[in-house]
PyMOL Python script that loads the backbone (N, CA, C, O; Angstrom):
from pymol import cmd

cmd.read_pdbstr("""\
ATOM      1  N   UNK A   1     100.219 104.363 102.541  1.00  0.00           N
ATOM      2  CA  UNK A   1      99.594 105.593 102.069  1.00  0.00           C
ATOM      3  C   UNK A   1      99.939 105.808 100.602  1.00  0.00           C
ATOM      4  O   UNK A   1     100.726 105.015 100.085  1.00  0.00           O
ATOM      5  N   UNK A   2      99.369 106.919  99.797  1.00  0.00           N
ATOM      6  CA  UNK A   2      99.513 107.164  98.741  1.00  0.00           C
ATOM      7  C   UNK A   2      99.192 105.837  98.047  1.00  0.00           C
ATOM      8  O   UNK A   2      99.942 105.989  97.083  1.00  0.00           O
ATOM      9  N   UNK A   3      98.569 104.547  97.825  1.00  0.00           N
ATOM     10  CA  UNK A   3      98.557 103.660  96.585  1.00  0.00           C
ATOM     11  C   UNK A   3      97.894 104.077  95.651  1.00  0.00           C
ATOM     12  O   UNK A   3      96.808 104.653  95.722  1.00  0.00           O
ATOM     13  N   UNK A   4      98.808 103.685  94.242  1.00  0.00           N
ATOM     14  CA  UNK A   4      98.690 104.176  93.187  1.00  0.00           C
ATOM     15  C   UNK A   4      98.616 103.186  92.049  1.00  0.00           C
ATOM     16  O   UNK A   4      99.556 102.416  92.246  1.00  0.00           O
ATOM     17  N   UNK A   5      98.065 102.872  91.115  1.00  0.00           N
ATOM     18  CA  UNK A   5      98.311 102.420  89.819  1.00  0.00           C
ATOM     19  C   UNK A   5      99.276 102.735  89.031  1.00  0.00           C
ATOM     20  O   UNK A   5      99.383 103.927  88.744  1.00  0.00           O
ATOM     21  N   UNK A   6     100.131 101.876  88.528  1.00  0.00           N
ATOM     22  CA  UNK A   6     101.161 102.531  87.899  1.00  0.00           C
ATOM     23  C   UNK A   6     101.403 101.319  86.306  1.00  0.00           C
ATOM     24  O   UNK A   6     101.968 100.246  86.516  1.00  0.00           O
ATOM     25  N   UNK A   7     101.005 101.602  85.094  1.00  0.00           N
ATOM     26  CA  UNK A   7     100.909 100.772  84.260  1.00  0.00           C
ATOM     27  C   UNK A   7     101.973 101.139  83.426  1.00  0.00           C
ATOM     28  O   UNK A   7     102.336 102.310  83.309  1.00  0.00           O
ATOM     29  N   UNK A   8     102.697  99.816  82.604  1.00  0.00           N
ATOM     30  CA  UNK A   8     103.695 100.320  82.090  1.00  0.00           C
ATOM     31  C   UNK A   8     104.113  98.701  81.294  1.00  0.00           C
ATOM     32  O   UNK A   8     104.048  97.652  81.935  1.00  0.00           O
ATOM     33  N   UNK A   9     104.522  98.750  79.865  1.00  0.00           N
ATOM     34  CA  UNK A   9     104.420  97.313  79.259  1.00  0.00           C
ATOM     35  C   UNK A   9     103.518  96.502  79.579  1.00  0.00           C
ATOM     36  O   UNK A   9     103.749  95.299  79.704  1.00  0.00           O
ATOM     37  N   UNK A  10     102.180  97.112  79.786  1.00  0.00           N
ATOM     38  CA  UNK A  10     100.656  96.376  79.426  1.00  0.00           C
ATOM     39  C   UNK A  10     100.684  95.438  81.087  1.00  0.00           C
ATOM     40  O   UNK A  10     100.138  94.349  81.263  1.00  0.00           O
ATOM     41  N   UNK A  11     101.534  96.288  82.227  1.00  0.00           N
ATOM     42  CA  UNK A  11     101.333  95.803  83.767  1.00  0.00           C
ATOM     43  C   UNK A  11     100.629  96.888  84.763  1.00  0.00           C
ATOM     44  O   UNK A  11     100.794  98.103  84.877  1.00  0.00           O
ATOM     45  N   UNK A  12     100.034  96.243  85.234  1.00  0.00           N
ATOM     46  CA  UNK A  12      99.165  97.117  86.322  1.00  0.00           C
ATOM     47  C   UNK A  12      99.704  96.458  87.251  1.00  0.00           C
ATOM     48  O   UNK A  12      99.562  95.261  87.500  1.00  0.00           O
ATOM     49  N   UNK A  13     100.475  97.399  87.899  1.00  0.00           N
ATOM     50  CA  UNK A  13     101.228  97.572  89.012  1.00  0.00           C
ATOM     51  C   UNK A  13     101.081  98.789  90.203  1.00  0.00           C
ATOM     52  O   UNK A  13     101.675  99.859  90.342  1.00  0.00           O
ATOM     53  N   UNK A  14     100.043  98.142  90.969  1.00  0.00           N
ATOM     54  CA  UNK A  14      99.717  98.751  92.497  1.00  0.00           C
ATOM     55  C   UNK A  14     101.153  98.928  93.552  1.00  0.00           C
ATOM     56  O   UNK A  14     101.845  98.033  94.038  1.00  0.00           O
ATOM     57  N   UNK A  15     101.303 100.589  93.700  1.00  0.00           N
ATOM     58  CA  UNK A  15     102.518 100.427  94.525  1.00  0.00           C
ATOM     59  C   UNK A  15     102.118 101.306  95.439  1.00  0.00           C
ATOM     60  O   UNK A  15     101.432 102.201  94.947  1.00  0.00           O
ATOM     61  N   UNK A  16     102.343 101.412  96.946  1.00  0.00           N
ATOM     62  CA  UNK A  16     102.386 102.477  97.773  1.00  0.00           C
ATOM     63  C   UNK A  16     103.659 102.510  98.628  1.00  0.00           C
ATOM     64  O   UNK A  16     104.638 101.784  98.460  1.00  0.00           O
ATOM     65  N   UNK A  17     103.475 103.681  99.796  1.00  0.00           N
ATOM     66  CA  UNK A  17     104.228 104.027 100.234  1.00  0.00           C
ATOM     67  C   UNK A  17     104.313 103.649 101.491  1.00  0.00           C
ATOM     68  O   UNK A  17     103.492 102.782 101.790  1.00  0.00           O
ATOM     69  N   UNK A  18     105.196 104.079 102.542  1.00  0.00           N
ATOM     70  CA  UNK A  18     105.044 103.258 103.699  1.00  0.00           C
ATOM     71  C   UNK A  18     105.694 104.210 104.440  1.00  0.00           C
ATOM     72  O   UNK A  18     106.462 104.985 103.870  1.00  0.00           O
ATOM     73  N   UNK A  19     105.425 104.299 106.132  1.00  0.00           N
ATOM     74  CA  UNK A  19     105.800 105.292 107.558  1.00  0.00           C
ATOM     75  C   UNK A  19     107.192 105.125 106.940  1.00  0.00           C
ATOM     76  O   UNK A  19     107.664 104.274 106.185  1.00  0.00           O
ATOM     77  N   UNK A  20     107.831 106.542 107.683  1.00  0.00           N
ATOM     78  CA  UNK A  20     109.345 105.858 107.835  1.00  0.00           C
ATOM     79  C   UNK A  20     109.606 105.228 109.101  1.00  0.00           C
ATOM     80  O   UNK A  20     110.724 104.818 109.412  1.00  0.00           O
ATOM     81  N   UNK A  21     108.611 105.147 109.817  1.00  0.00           N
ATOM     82  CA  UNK A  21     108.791 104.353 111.148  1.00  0.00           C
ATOM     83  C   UNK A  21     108.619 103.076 111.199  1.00  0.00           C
ATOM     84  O   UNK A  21     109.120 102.580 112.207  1.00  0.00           O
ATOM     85  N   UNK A  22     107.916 102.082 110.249  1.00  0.00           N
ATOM     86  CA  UNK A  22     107.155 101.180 110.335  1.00  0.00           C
ATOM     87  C   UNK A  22     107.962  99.978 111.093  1.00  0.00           C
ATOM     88  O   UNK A  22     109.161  99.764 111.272  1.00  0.00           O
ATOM     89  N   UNK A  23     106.854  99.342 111.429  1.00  0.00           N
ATOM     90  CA  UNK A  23     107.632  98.231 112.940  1.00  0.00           C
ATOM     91  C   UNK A  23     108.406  97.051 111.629  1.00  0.00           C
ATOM     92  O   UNK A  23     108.069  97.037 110.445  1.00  0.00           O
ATOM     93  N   UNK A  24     109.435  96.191 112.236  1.00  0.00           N
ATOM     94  CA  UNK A  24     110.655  95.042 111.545  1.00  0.00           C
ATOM     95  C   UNK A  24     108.696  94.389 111.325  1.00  0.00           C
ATOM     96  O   UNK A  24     107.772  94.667 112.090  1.00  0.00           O
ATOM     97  N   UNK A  25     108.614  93.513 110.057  1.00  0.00           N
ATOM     98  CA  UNK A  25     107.807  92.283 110.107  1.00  0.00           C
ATOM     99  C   UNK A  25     106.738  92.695 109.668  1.00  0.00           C
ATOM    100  O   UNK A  25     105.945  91.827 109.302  1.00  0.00           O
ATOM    101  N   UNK A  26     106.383  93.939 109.562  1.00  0.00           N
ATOM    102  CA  UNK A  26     105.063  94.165 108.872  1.00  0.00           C
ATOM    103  C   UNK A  26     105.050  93.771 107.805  1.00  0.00           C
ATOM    104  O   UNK A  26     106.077  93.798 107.126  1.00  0.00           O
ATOM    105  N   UNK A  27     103.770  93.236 107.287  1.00  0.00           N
ATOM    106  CA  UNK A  27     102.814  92.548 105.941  1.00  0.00           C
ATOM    107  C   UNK A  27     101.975  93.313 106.218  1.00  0.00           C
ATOM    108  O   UNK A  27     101.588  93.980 107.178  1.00  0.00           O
ATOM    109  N   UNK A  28     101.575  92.971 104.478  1.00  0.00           N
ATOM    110  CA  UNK A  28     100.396  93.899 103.543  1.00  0.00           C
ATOM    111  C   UNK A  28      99.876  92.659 103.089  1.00  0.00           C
ATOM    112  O   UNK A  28     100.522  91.613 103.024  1.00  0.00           O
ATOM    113  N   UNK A  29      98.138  92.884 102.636  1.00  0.00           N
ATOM    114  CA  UNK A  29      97.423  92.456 102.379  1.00  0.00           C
ATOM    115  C   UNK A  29      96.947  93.395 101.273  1.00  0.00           C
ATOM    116  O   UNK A  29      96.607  94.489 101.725  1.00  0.00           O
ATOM    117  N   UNK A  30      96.821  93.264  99.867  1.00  0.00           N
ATOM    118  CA  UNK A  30      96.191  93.884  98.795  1.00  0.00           C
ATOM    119  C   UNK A  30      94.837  92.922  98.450  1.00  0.00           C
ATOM    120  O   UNK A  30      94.918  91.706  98.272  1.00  0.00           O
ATOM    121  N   UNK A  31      93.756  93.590  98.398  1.00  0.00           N
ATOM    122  CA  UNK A  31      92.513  93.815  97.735  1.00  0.00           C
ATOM    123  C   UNK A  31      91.927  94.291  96.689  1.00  0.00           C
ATOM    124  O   UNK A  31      92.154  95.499  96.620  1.00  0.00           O
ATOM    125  N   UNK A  32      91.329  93.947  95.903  1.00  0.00           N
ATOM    126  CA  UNK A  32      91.176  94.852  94.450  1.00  0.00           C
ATOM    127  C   UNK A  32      89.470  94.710  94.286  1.00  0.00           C
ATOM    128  O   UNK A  32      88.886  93.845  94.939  1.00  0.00           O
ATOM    129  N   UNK A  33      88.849  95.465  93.527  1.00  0.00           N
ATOM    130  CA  UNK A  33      87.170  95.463  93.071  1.00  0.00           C
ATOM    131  C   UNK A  33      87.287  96.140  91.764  1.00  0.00           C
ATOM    132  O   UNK A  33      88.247  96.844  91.452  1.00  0.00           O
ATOM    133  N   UNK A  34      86.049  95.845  90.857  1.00  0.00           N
ATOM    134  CA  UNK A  34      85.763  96.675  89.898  1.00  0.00           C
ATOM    135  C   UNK A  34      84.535  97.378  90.369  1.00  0.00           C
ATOM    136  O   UNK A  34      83.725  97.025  91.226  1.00  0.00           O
ATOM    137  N   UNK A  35      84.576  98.570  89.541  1.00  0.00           N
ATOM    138  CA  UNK A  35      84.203  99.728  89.990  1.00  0.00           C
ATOM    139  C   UNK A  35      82.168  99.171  89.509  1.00  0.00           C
ATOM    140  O   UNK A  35      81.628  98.761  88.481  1.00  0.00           O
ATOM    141  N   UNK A  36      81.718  99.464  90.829  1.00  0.00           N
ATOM    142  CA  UNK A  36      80.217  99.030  90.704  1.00  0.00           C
ATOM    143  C   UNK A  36      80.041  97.882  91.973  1.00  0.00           C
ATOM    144  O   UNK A  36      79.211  97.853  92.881  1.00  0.00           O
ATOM    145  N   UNK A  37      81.146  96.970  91.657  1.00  0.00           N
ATOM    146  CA  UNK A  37      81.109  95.582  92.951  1.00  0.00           C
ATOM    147  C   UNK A  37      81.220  95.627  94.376  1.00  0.00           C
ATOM    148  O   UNK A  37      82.232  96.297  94.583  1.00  0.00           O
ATOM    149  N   UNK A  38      80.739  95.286  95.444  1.00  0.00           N
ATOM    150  CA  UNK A  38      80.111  95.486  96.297  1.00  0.00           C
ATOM    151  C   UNK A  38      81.249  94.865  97.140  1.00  0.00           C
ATOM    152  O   UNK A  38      81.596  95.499  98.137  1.00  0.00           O
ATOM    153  N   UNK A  39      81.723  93.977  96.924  1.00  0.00           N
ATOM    154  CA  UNK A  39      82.986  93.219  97.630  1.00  0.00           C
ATOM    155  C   UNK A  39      84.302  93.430  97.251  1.00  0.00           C
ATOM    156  O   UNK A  39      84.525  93.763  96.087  1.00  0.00           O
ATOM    157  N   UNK A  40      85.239  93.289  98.065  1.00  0.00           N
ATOM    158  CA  UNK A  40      86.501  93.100  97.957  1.00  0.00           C
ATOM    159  C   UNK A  40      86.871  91.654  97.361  1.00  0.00           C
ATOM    160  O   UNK A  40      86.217  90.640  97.606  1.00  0.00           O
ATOM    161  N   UNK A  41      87.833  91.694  96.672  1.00  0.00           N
ATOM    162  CA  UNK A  41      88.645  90.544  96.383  1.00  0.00           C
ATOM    163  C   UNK A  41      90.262  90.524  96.944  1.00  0.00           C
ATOM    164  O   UNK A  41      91.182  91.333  96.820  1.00  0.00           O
ATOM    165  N   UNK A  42      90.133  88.980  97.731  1.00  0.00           N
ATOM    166  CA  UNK A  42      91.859  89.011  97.785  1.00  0.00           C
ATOM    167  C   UNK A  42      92.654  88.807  96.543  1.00  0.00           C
ATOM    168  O   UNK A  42      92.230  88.027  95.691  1.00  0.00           O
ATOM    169  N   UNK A  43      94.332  89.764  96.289  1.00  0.00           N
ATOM    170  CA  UNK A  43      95.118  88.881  95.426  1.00  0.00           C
ATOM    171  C   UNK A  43      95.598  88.014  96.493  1.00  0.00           C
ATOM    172  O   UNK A  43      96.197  88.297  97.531  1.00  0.00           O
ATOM    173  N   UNK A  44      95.112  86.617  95.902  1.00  0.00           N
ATOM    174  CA  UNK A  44      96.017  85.954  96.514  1.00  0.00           C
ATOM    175  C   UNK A  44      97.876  86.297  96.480  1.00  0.00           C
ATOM    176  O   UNK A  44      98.223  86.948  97.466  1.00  0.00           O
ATOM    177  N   UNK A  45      98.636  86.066  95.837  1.00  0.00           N
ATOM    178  CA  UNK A  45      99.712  86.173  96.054  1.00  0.00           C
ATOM    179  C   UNK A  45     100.193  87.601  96.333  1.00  0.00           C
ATOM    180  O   UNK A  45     101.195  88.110  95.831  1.00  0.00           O
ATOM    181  N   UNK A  46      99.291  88.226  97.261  1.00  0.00           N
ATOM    182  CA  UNK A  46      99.724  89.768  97.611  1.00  0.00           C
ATOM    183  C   UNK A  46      99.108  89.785  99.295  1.00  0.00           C
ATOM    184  O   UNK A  46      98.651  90.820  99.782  1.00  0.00           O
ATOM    185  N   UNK A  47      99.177  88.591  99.998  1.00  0.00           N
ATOM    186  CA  UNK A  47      98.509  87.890 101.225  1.00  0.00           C
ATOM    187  C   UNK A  47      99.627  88.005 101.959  1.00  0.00           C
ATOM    188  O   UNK A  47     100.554  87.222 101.752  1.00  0.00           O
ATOM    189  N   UNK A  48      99.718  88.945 102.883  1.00  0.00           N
ATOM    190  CA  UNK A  48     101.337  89.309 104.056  1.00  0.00           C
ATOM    191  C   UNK A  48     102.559  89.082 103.475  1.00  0.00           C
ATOM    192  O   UNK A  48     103.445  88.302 103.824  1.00  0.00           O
ATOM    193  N   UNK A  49     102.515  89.825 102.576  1.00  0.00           N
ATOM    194  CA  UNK A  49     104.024  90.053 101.707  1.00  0.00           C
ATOM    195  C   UNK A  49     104.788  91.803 102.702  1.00  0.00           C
ATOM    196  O   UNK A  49     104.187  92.696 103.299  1.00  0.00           O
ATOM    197  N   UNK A  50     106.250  91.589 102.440  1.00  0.00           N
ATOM    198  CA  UNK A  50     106.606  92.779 102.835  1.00  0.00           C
ATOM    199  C   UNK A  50     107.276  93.637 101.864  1.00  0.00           C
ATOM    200  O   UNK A  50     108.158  94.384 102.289  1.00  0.00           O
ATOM    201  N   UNK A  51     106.932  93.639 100.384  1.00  0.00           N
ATOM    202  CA  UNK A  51     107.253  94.486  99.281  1.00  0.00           C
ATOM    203  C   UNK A  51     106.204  95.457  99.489  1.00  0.00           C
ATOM    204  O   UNK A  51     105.223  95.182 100.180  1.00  0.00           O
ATOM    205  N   UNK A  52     106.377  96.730  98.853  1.00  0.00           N
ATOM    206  CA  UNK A  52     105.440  98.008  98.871  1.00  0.00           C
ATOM    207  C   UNK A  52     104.765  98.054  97.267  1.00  0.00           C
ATOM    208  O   UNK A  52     104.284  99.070  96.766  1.00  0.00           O
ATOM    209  N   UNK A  53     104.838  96.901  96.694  1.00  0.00           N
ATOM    210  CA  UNK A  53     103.634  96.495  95.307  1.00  0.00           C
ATOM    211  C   UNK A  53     103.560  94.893  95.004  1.00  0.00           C
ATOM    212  O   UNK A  53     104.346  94.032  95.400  1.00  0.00           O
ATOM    213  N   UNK A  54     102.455  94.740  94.233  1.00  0.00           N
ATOM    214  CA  UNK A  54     101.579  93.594  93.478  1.00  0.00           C
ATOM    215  C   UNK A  54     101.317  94.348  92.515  1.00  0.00           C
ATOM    216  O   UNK A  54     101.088  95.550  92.377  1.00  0.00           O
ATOM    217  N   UNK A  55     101.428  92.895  91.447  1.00  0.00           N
ATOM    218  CA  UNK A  55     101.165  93.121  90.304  1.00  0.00           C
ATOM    219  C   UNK A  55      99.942  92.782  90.075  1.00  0.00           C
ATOM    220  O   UNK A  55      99.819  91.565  90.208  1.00  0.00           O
ATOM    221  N   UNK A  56      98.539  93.538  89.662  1.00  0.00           N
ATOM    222  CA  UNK A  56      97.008  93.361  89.270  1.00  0.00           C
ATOM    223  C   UNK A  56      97.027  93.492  87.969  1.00  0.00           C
ATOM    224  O   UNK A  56      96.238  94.292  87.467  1.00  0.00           O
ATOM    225  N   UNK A  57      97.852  92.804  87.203  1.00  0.00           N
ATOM    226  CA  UNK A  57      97.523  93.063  85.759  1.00  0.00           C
ATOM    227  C   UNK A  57      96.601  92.182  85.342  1.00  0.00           C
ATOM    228  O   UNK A  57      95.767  92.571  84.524  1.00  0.00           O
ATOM    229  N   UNK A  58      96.568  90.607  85.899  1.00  0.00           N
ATOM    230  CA  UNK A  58      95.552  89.485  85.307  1.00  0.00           C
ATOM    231  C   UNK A  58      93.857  90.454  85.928  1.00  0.00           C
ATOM    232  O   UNK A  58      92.972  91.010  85.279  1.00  0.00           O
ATOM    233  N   UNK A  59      94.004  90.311  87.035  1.00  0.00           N
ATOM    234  CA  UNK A  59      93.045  90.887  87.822  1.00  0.00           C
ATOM    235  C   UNK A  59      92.212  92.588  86.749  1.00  0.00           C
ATOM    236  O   UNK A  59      91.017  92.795  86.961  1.00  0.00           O
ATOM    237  N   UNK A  60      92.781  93.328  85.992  1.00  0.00           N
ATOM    238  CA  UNK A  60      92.705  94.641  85.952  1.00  0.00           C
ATOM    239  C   UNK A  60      92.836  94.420  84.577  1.00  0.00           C
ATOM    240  O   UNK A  60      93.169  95.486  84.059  1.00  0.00           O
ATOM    241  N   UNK A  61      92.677  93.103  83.350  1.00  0.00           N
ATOM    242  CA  UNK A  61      92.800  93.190  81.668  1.00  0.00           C
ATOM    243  C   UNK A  61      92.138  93.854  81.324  1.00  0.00           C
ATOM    244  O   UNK A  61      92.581  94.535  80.399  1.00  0.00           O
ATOM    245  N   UNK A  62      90.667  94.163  81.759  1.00  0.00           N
ATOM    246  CA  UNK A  62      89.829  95.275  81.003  1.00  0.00           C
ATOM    247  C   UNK A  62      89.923  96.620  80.779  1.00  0.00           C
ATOM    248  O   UNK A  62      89.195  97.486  81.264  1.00  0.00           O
ATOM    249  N   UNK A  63      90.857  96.772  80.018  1.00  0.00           N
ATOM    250  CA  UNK A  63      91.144  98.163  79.845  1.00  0.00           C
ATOM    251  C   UNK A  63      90.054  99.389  79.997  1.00  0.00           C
ATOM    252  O   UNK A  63      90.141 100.583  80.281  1.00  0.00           O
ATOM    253  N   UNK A  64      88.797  98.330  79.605  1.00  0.00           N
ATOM    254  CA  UNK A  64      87.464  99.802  79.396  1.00  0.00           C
ATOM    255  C   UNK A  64      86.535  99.803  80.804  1.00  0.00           C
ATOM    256  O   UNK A  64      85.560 100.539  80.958  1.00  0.00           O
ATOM    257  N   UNK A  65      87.077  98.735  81.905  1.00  0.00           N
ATOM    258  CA  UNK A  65      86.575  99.100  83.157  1.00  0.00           C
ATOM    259  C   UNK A  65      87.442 100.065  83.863  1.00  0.00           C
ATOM    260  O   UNK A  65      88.532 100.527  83.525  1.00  0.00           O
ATOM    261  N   UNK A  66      86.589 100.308  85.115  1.00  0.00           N
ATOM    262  CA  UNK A  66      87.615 100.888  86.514  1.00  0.00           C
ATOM    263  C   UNK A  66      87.487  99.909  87.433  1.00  0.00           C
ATOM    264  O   UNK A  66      86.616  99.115  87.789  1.00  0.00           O
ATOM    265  N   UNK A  67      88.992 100.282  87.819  1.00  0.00           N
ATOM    266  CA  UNK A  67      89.314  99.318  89.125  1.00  0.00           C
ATOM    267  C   UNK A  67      89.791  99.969  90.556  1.00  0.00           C
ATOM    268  O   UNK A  67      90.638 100.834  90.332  1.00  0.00           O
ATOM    269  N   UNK A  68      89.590  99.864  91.570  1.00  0.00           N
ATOM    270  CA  UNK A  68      89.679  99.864  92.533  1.00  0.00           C
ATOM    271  C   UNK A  68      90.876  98.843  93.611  1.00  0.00           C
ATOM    272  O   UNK A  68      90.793  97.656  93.297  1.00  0.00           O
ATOM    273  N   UNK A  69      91.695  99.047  94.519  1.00  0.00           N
ATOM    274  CA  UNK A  69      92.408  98.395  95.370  1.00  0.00           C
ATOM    275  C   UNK A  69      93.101  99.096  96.495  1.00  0.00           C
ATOM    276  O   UNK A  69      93.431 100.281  96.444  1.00  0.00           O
ATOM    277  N   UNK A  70      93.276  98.414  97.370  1.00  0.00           N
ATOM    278  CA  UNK A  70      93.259  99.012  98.514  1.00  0.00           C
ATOM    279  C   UNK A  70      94.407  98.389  99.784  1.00  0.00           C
ATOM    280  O   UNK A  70      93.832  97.328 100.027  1.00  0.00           O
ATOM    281  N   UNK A  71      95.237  98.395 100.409  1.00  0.00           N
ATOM    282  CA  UNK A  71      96.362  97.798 101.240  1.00  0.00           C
ATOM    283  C   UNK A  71      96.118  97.995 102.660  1.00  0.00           C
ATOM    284  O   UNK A  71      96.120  99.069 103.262  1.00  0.00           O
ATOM    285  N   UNK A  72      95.912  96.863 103.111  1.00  0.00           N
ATOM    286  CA  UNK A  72      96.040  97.256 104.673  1.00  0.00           C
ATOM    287  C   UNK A  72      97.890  96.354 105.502  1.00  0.00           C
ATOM    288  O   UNK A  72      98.519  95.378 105.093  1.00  0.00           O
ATOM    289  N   UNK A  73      98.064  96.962 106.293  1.00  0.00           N
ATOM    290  CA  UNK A  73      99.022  96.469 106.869  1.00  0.00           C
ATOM    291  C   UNK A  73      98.661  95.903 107.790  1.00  0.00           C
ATOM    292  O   UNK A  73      99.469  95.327 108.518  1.00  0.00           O
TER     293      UNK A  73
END
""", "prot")
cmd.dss("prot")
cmd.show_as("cartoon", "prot")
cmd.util.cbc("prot")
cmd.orient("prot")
């Protein structure tokens, strides 16, 4: 819940939050789009990780677009 963009030394860094219940072993899967695109994209290296962020900075250089991303567990 709550994912957020959080940029800082020219990184776009997607972080959210998580149950305080959540089961031992859960993975996240992050997704990202620019704003207009019809599909999702995987980050790859953000594919059943158990940290609560990925870094979308390669993904997100265009400073003068919008971006979109999204976490499922």
């Amino acid at each position: 819940k709550r994912a957020a963009f959080s940029s800082r030394n020219f990184e776009n860094i997607l972080t959210w939050e998580t149950e305080a219940d959540i089961p031992p072993g859960t993975v996240f899967d992050v997704q990202y789009k620019q704003y207009g695109e019809k599909s999702w994209l995987n980050k790859r290296e953000c594919q059943s990780i158990t940290q609560p962020f990925c870094n979308l900075t390669r993904e997100t250089e265009n400073f003068t677009e919008h971006y979109y991303a999204r976490v499922r567990a």
